[in-house]
DOVEXVO-365479 format. One record per residue (C-alpha): residue number from 1; residue in one letter; z, x, y. Coordinates in steps of 0.5 Angstrom, whole numbers, padded with zeros to 4 digits. Layout:
+-------+------+-------+-------+-------+
: pavex : sedo :     w :     u :     v :
+-------+------+-------+-------+-------+
:   NUM :    a :     Z :     X :     Y :
...
+-------+------+-------+-------+-------+
% end
This chain:
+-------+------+-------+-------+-------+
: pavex : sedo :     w :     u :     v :
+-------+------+-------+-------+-------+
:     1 :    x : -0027 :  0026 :  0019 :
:     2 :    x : -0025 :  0029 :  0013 :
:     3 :    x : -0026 :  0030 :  0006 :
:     4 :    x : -0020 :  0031 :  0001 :
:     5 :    x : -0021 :  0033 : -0006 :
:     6 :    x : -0016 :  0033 : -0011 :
:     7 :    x : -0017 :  0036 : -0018 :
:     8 :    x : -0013 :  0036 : -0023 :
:     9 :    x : -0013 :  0036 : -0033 :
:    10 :    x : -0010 :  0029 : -0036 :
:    11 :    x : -0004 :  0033 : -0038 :
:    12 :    x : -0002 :  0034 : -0031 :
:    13 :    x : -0004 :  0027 : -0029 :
:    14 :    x :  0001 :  0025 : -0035 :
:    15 :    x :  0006 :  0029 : -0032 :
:    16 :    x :  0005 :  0029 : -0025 :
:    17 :    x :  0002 :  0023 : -0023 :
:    18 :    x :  0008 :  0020 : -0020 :
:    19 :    x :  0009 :  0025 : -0016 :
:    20 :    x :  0002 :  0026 : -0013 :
:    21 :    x :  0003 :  0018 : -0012 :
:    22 :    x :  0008 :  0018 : -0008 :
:    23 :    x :  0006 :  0024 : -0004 :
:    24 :    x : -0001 :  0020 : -0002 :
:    25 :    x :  0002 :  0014 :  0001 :
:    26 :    x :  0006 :  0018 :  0006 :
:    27 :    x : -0003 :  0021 :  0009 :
:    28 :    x : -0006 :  0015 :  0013 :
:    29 :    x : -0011 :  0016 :  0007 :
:    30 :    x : -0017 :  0012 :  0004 :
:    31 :    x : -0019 :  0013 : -0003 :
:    32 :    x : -0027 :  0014 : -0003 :
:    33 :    x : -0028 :  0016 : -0011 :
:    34 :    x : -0022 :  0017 : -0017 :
:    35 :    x : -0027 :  0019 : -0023 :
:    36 :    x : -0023 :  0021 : -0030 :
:    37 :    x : -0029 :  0025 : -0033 :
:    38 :    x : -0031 :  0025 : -0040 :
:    39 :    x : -0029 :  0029 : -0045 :
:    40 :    x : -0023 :  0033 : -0043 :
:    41 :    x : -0020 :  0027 : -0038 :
:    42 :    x : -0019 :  0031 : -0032 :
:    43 :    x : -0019 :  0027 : -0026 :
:    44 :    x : -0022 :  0028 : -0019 :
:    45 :    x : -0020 :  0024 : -0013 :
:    46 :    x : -0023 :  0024 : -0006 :
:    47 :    x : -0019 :  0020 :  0001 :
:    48 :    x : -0022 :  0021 :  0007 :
:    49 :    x : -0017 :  0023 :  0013 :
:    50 :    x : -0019 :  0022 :  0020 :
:    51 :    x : -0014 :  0028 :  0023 :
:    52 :    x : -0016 :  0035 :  0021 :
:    53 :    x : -0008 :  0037 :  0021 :
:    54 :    x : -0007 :  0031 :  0016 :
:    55 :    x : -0012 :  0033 :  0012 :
:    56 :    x : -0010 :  0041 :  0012 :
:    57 :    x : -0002 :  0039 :  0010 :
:    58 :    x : -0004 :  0034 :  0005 :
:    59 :    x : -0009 :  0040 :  0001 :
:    60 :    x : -0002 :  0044 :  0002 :
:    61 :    x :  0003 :  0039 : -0001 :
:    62 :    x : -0002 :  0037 : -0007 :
:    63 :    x : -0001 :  0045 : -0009 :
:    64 :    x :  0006 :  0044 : -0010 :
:    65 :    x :  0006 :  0039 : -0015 :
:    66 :    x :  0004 :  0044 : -0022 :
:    67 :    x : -0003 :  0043 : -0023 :
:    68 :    x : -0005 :  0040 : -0017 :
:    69 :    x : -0011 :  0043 : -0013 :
:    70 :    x : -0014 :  0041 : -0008 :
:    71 :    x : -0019 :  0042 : -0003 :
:    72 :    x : -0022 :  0040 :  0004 :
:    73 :    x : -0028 :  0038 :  0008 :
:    74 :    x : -0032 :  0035 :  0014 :
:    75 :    x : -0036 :  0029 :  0012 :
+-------+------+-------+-------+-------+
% end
């Protein structure tokens, strides 16, 4: 099982929000935290993915979206 985290400020959200949107419904994801920090209102997203190479492809495609970053782990 594995661990994606996205990140990303609120401007990008703003911009790009519809597009990571439309990027996760294609992952076999589940949503474990979405927090939108105080202060400057970036937002921090988590999903579990159980396939190591979802995990990997879906951290690679977040980075294609302007803004976007996102990293991944064991849980």
């Amino acid at each position: 099982m594995w661990c994606v985290t996205i990140n990303c400020s609120a401007e990008d959200w703003a911009s790009h929000g519809t597009a990571f949107k439309n990027l996760i419904v294609k992952y076999p994801a589940t949503l474990l935290s979405s927090k939108k920090m105080h202060g400057d209102e970036r937002r921090i997203m988590q999903y579990q993915i159980e396939d190591v190479s979802d995990a990997e492809d879906l951290t690679e495609e977040c980075g294609t979206i302007e803004g976007f970053t996102a990293i991944f782990e064991s849980l």
